[in-house]
N, C-alpha and C positions, 0 to 999 in steps of 0.2 A: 504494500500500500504506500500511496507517494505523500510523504508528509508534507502539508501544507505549506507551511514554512521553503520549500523548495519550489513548491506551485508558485509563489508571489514571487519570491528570486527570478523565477523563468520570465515572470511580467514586468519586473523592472529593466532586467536584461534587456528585455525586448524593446524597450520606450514606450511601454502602452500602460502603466501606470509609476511613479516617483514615490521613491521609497519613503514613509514614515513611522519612527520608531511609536509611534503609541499604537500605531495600526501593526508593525510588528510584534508586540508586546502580547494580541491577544489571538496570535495565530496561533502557539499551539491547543486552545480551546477547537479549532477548526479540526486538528490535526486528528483529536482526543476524539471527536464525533465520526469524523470520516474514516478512522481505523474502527472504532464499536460498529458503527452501521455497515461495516462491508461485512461483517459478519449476518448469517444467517440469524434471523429474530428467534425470539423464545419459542417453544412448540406450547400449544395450548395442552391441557387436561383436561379432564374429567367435567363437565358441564361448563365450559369454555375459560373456566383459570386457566392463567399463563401460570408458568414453572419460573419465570424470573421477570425482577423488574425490566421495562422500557429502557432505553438508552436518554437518561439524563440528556436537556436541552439545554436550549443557549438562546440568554434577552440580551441582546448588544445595546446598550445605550450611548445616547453622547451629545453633542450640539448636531446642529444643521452643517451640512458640509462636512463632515469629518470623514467621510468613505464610508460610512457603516454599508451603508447598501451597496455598495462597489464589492465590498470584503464576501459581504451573503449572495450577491450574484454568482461570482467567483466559485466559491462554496459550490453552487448549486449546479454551476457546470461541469466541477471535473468530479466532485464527490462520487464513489461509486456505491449506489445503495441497494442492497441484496432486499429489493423490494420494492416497491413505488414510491415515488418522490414527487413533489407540486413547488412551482414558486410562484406566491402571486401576491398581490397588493392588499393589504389588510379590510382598506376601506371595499375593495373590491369582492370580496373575500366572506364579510358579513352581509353585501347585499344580495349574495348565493346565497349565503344562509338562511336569512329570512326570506325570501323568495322561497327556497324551498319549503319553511315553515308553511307558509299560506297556502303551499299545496295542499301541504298532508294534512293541514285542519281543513281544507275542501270536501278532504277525500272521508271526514270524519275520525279523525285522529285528535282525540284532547292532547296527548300531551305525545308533541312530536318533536320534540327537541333531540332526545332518545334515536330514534330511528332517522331522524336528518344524519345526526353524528356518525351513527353507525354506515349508513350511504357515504358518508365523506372518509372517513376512515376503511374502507372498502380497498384492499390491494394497497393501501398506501402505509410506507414507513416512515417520510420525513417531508414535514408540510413546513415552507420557508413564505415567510408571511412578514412583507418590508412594510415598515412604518405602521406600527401598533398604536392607536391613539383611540381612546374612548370618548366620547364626546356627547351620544345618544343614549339616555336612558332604555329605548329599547336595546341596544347594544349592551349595555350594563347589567340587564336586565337576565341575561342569556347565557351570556359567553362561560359562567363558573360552570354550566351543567354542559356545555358545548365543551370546554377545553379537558372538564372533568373524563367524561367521557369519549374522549380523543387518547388523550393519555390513557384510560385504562383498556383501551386498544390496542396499545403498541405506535402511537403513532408519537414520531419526535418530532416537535418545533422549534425551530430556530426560526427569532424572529430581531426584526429591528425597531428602533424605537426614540425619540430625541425627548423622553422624557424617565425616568426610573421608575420602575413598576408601583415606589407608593404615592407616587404623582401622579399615578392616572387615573381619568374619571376625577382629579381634585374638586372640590365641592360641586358636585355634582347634585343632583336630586337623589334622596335615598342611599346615598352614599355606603351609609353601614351595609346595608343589603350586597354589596359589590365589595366589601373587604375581602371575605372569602377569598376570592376569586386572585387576586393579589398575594395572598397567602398559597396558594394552588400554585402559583407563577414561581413563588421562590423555592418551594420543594421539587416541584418536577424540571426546574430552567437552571442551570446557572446565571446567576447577574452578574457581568461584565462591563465596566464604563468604559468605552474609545475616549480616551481625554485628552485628543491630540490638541490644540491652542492652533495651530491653523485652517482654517475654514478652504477649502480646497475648491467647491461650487464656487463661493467671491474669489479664491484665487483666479480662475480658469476664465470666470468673466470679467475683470481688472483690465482694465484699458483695451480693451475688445469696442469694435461698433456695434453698438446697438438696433441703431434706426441706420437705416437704407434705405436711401432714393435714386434714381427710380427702385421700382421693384421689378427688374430685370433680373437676368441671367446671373449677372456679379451678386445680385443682393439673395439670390437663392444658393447661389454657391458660399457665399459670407455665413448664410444660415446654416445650411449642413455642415462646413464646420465646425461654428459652436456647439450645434446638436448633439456631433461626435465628442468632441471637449466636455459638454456639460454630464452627457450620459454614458460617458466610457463605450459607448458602442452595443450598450443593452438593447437589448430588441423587443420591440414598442411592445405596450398593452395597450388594451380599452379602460379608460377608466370611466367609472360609469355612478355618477351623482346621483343621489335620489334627495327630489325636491318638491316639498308639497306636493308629495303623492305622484311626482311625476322622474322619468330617468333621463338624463342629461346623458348620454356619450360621448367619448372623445376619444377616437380612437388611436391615436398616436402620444402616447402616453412612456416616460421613461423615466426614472432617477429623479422623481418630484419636478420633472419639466413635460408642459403640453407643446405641441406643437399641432397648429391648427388655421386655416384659412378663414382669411376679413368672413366670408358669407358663412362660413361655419360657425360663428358663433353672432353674428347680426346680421345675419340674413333670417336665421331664424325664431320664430316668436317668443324670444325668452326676456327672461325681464332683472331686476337686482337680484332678486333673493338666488337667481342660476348664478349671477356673476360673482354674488358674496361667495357661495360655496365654492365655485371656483377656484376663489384668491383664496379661500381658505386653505384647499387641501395641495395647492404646489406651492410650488417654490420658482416658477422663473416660466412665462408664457411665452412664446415663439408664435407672434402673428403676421401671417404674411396676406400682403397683397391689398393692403389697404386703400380703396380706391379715392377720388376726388368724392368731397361731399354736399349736399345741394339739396336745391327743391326736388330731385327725380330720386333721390335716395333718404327720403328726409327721416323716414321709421327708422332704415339702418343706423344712419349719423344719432340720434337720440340712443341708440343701445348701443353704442359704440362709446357715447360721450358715458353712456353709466356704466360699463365697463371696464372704462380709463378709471374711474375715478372708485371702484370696485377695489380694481390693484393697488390705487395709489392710494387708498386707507389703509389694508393691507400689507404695504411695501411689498408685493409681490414684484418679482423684476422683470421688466415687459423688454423682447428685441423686437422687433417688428420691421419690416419692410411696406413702403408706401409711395403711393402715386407722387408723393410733394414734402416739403419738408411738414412739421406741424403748423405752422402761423397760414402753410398756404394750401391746406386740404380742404378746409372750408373758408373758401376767399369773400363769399358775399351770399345773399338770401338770407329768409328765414332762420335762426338762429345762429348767422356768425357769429355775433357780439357775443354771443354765450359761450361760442366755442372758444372764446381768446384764452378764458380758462382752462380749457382740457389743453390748448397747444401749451400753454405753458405748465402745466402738469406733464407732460411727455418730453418736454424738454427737462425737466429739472429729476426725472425718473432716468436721464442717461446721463447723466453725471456721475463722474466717481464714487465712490463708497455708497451710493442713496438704496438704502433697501438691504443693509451689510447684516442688518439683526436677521433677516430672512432668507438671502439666497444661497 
């Protein structure tokens, strides 16, 4: 089995990731799981007990930017697991989950928590689940009898997380009901802080162009790029928002960055509360092709303008490519004068350090 620690040497080597000793420091934790799990799992007994514990997991914390998710991609590609394996987005992750709940209470199932689990625990031995963050009481609500029951599966998670497991869910509704579940995290997980002091996302976009005009060929090749820089070369998801009862898509999804075209997200009928969640759950939006704005575009321009301003509460960090600079996208008509604010919000968004606590 190839010890971890040799894996990351091989990608320094290569120039496809620069060495950091705190991200050093917690590779043989990778090493520890990737030699147990190439081992054949426990055989079950006698009315379905297992004969040994799970293979101990792993909560990586740390700031934004630190590599955690870089380290668990990595992880996740060369690890070889004598059983089935998943990596996917956490937020992404619980809205399968509940999805499948409202099946099987369709199907007349009180309490399908149980049997969701056990479907997802099916052939799998190690579920890697980037950025843990509780937020939703229904999420809070669930997850102790969902991870309970993973675990007593056989199923190992390693997961990432920019918060420590007894900060999550922090004053929450109901709170105590959800300690358990925290308590669950430190027995079956190891907890592990990345505490590197360099932030590696703001490195990577640190005196980079942001905005590009036109939005030609040069300003699509500037994007991919950053793309490649911001997301190590991860290969997209869907991530998939659930808001007031409705699911936002966005299918090019990596490393806490979207990428996604002007008419994919204001051409469509969406309004703040899609943009707030949005800025909520990345870290760095990729919007191209922003065209001139006007009487003939006048819906777009207004969910464009609450967008901007979506991110820029936020501090989410916006690159974007555009018909014109900002002052000259919306030159005249119907709400210029209003837009002299968003141009210079999108000017003052590509400025050095602006958005450093978030990217």
């Amino acid at each position: 089995m190839e010890r971890f620690e040799d894996i990351y040497a091989e990608e320094v080597a290569a120039g496809r990731i620069e060495a950091d000793p705190a991200q050093e420091a917690v590779l043989p934790e990778f090493t520890r799981l990737s030699q147990a799990l190439a081992e054949k799992p426990a055989r079950r007994g006698f009315f379905g007990r297992k004969t040994s514990e799970p293979v101990q997991g792993l909560y990586l914390w740390g700031g934004v930017g630190r590599g955690k998710s870089m380290l668990m991609d990595l992880f996740a590609r060369r690890v070889e697991v004598a059983g089935g394996q998943r990596r996917v987005h956490f937020h992404g992750f619980m809205q399968e989950t509940h999805a499948a709940i409202g099946r099987a209470r369709k199907r007349g199932v009180d309490d399908a928590i149980k049997p969701v689990a056990d479907d997802i625990a099916d052939g799998l031995r190690l579920l890697c689940l980037d950025e843990m963050q509780i937020g939703d009481i229904t999420d809070a609500m669930i997850v102790g009898r969902l991870f309970e029951r993973l675990f007593e599966q056989g199923v190992t998670v390693v997961t990432t997380s920019n918060r420590p497991p007894d900060d999550l869910y922090k004053d929450g509704l109901n709170r105590n009901l959800f300690l358990p579940f925290i308590d669950l995290l430190k027995q079956r997980m190891k907890v592990v802080e990345l505490a590197s002091p360099r932030d590696w996302r703001q490195d990577r976009i640190a005196g980079a162009d942001l905005y590009f005009t036109p939005a030609d060929a040069r300003a699509r090749e500037g994007i991919d790029a950053l793309w490649e820089r911001l997301t190590g070369g991860a290969e997209p998801e869907t991530l998939r928002l659930e808001v007031t009862g409705r699911t936002v898509e966005l299918p090019r999804y990596a490393a806490g960055v979207v990428r996604a075209g002007f008419w994919d997200l204001c051409g469509r009928p969406l309004g703040a509360a899609d943009y707030l969640a949005l800025a909520e759950h990345v870290r760095v939006l990729m919007l191209e092709n922003v065209p001139r704005l006007g009487a003939d575009n006048y819906n777009e321009a207004k969910r464009f303008v609450t967008l901007i301003d979506a991110l820029y509460e936020a501090e989410t960090r916006l690159v974007m490519s555009a018909a014109d600079r900002p002052e000259g996208l919306y030159a005249e008509g119907t709400g210029a004068f209003e837009f002299e604010r968003t141009a210079s919000r999108l000017h003052e968004m590509q400025s050095e350090g602006w958005g450093a606590e978030q990217a």
